[in-house]
C-alpha positions, 0 to 999 in steps of 0.5 A: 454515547458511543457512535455508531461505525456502520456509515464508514465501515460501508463506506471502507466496504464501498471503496474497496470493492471499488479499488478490487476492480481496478486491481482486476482492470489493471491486472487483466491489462497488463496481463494481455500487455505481458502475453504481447511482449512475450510474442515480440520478445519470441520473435527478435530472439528468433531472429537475432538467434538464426543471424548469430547461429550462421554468423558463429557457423561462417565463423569456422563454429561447427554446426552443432556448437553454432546454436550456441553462440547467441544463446550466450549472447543474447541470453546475457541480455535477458538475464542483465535486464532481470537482474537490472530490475531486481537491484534497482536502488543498489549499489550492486546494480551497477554490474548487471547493467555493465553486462547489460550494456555490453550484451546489447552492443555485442547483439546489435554489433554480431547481428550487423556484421552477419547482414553486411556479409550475407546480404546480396550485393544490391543491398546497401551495407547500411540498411542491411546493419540496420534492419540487422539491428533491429531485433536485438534492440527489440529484445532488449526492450521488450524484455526490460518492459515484460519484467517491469509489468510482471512486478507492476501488479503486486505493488500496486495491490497492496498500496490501496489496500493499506489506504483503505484500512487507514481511511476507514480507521481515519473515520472511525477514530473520531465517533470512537473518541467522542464516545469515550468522551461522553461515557467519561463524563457520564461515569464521572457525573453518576460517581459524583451523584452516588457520592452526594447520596452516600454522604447524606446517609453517612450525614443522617446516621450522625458523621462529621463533615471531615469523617464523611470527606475522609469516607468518600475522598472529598475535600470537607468543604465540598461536603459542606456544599453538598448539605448547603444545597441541599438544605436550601431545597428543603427550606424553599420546598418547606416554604412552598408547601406553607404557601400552598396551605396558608388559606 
C-alpha cells in the first residue's frame, strides 16, 4: 500500500515558508545596508570630486574641463570594483584589479597633493594628506561592498529553494519505494493465486500436469505441488466430516 505524502509535503510547505521569511529579513537588511552605502559612497565621491576638480583647475585645466578630471579618476574606481566582481574566478580578472588598484593610489595620491597645496600654513602637511585620503579610500570600499550586497540576495534565494525540493523529495522517496514494494508483492501473490485456480480448471476438464504448465509458464513440478496441496485438503476435510458424522 502506497504511503501517504502528506506529512512531508507539509513539512517542505512549513519550512519553506519558513526559508520565504528569511529570504524576506535578508533581503529587506541588505536592501537598507545598500541605500546606506549609497549615501556614504555619494558623499567620499563629492568630496574627493571638489578636491580633483580645484586640483585639475590649479593645474592650469580650464574651469569648464576641471569637472572632468576626477570623473575620470574616480570614475576607473567604480567601474574596476564592478568589473572585480563580476570576473571573480577568472583569469581575466586580473585587469580590472591592476585598473583598481591604480585608480585607488592615483585618487588618494591626487587628492593628498591638493590638501598639502590648499591647506592653511597651520595645518600639518600630514594630517592635512591624511584627511585627504580619506574620501576616496571610502570610495573604494563602499563601492566594492554596494556591488557584493546587491548579488548577495539572488544567491542566496536559490540555494534554499533547491534544498527544500530535494529534502521534501529525500522524504517522499522512502514511503514511495515501500509502496511499490508492497503492491510488487501483492500483484505477484494474486498472479500466483489466479494461476492455481486456472490450473485446476484446466486439470478438471482433463489436461496433463506438462500441458497445464506449458498453458501457465510454470515448471511441471509446481503443478504437481499445486494438486498435491490441494488434494491433501480434500482428504483432511473429507476425513473431518466422517469424523463429524460417525455417531
Amino acid at each position: 500500500m502506497v504511503q501517504p505524502l502528506g506529512n512531508p509535503a507539509v513539512h517542505g510547505v512549513g519550512e519553506g515558508g519558513a526559508v520565504t521569511r528569511e529570504i524576506g529579513a535578508r533581503r529587506w537588511a541588505a536592501m537598507t545596508a545598500v541605500a546606506g552605502t549609497v549615501f556614504i559612497a555619494a558623499g567620499a565621491f563629492w568630496l574627493s570630486f571638489t578636491s580633483l576638480a580645484d586640483l585639475a583647475a590649479r593645474s592650469g585645466i580650464g574651469a569648464g574641463q576641471a569637472w572632468a578630471w576626477p570623473l575620470i579618476v574616480d570614475g576607473i574606481i567604480v567601474v574596476a570594483t564592478v568589473a572585480v566582481v563580476a570576473l571573480a574566478g577568472q583569469r581575466s580578472a586580473w585587469y580590472p584589479w591592476a585598473l583598481l588598484v591604480g585608480g585607488a593610489l592615483l585618487s588618494v595620491t591626487a587628492n593628498a597633493i591638493h590638501a598639502v597645496v590648499a591647506a592653511d600654513a597651520d595645518v600639518p602637511r600630514i594630517l592635512a594628506a591624511s584627511v585627504a585620503a580619506v574620501p576616496p579610500v571610502v570610495l573604494l570600499a563602499i563601492t566594492h561592498l554596494t556591488v557584493i550586497l546587491t548579488r548577495t540576495p539572488e544567491t542566496d534565494t536559490k540555494a534554499p529553494a533547491v534544498a527544500s525540493f530535494s529534502t521534501v523529495a529525500a522524504e517522499a522517496m522512502p514511503a514511495l519505494l515501500s509502496g511499490d514494494a508492497e503492491l510488487s508483492a501483492h500483484d505477484e501473490g494474486t498472479a500466483a493465486t489466479d494461476r492455481r485456480a486456472r490450473g485446476r480448471e484446466l486439470r478438471e476438464a482433463g489436461w496433463s500436469n506438462k500441458r497445464i504448465a506449458r498453458e501457465l509458464g510454470v515448471h511441471p513440478s509446481t503443478v504437481g505441488r499445486w494438486f498435491a496441496v490441494a488434494h491433501l485438503t480434500d482428504t483432511t476435510d473429507t476425513a473431518d466430516e466422517r469424523e463429524e458424522t460417525t455417531p
